[in-house]
C-alpha positions in Angstrom: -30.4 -6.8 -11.3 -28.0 -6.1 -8.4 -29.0 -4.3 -5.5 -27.8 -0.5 -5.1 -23.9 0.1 -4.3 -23.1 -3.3 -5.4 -21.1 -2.0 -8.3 -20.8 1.4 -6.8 -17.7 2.4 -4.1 -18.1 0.9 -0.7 -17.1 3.4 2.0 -14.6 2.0 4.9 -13.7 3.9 7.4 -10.0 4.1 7.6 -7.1 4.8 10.8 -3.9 5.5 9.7 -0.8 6.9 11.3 -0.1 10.7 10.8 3.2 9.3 9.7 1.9 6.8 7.1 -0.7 9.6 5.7 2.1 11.4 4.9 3.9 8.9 3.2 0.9 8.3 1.4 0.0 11.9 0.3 3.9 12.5 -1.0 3.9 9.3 -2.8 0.4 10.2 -4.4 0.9 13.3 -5.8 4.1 12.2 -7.1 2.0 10.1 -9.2 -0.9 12.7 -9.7 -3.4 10.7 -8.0 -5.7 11.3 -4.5 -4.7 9.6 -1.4 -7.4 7.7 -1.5 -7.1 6.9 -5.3 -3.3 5.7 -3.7 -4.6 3.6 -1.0 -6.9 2.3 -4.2 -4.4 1.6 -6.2 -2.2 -0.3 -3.5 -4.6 -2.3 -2.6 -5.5 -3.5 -6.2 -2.0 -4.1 -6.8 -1.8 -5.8 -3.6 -4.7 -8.2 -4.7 -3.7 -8.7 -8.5 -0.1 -9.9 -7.2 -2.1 -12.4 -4.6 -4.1 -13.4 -7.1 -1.4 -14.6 -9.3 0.6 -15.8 -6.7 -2.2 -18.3 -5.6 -4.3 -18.4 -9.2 -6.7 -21.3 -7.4 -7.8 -19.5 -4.9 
């Protein structure tokens, strides 16, 4: 068994530009999504391409 909020969210505190927040927020709601389900989805994209990129790491 795996302790508690291993498979859960991790919180991260987070600084971003005003600039880049609403960059964010106009490109998430094009998409119907949060800005933080955004920044989720980035990321994951961001780590699937790496993944493939480097496949034995």
């Amino acid at each position: 068994m795996e302790p508690a909020g291993e498979k859960g969210k991790k919180q991260v505190p987070l600084r971003l530009s005003a600039e880049l927040y609403r960059e964010l927020a106009v490109w998430a709601e094009d998409e119907f999504r949060s800005v933080n389900g955004q920044i989720e989805y980035l990321l994951r994209e961001c780590v699937r391409r790496r993944k493939k990129e480097r496949p034995n790491e």
